[in-house]
C-alpha positions in Angstrom: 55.8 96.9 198.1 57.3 100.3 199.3 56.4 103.2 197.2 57.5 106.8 197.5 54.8 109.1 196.3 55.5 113.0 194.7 53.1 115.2 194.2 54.1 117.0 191.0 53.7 119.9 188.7 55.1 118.1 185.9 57.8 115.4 185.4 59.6 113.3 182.7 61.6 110.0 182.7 64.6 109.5 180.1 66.4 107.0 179.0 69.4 107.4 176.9 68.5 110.9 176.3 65.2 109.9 175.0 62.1 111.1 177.2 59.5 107.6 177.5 57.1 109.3 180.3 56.2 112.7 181.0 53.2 114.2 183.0 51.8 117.1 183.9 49.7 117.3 187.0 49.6 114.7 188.8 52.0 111.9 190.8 55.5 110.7 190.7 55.8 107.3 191.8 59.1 105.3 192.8 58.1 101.7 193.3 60.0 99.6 195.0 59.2 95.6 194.9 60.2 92.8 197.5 59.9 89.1 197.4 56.5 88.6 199.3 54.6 91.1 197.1 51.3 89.7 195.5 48.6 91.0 193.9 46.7 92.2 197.5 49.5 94.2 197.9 49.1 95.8 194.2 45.3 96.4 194.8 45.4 97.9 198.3 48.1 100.5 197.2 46.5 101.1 193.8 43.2 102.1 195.0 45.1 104.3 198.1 46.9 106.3 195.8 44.2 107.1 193.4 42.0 107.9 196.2 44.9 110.1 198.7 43.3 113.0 199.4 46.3 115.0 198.6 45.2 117.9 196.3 44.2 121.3 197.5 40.8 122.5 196.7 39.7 126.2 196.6 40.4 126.7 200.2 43.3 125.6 199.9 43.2 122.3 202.4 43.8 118.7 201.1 40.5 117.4 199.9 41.1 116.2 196.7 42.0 112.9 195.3 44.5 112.2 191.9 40.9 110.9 190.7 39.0 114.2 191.6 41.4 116.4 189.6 42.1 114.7 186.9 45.9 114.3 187.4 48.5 111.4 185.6 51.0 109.1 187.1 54.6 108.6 186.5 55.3 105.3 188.1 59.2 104.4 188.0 60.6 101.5 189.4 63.0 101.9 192.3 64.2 98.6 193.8 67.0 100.8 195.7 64.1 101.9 197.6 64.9 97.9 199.1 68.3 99.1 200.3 69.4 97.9 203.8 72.1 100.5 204.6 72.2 99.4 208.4 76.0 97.7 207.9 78.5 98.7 206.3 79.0 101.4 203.8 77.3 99.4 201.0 73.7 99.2 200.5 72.4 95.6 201.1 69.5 94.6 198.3 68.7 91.3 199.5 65.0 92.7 200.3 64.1 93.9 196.6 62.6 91.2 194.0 64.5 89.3 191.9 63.6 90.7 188.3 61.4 88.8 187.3 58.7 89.0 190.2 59.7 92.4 190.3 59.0 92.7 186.6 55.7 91.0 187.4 54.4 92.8 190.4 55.7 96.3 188.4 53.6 95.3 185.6 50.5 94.4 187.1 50.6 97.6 189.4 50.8 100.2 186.9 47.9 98.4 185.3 45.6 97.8 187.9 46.1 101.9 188.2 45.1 102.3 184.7 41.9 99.9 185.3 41.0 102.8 188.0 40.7 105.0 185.0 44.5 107.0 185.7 46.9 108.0 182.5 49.7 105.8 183.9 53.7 106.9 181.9 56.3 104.6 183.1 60.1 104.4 182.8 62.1 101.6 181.1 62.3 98.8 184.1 65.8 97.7 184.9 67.1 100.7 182.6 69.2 103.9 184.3 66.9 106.5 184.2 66.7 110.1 184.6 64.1 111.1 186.3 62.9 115.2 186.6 60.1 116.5 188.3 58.7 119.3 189.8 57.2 118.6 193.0 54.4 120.5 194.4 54.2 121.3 197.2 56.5 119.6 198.2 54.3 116.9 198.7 56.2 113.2 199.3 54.7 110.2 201.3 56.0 106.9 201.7 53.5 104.2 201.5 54.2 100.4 202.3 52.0 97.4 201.9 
């Protein structure tokens, strides 16, 4: 599981011009699946997100978690993230999921984050999406499991 992490001021998925996530504070994420994934994968990234230390506290240094203030999660799926652009001039997806793990390792993510007690807005998966956030910071991490 690859995931690109954005810390964000606010942000908003739409699909065919209708909005189906929005947050405010709190983290974009673009999740990317692959055929290995299982749930180990799901619960060690799960708990490392919600638990980044990531967030500025008064003094202005990262000490706070997504847990410690409060923030919501827009988790998008992103099996491009999967793309092997080593040959050739066309993006090779053999690495991403086939939908329906994909589907099922998606799924079971952006629950287990809600079981850790996070507001979790998703996109539509397998839709084309429009995806706008503000990120703060910038703040971006790539994490991998």
């Amino acid at each position: 599981m690859k995931i690109v992490l954005q810390r964000s001021k606010e942000a908003s998925v739409t699909v065919d011009g209708e909005t189906v996530g929005k947050i405010d504070k709190g983290l974009v994420l673009l999740v990317g699946v692959t055929h290995e994934d299982t749930q180990e994968a799901v619960n060690f990234l799960a708990d490392k997100i919600v638990n980044l230390r990531i967030f500025e506290d008064a003094d202005g240094k990262m000490n706070h978690s997504l847990l410690d203030v409060g923030g919501d999660i827009l988790s998008v799926s992103q099996f491009t993230l999967y793309g092997d652009c080593q040959k050739g001039r066309r993006p090779n997806f053999m690495a991403a999921a086939r939908p329906d793990h994909a589907t099922e390792m998606y799924n079971l993510f952006n629950e287990t984050l809600r079981q850790k007690g996070v507001k979790v807005e998703t996109g539509i998966f397998g839709a084309m999406m429009d995806v706008q956030l503000v990120n703060d910071g910038p703040v971006t991490l790539i994490l991998e499991k």
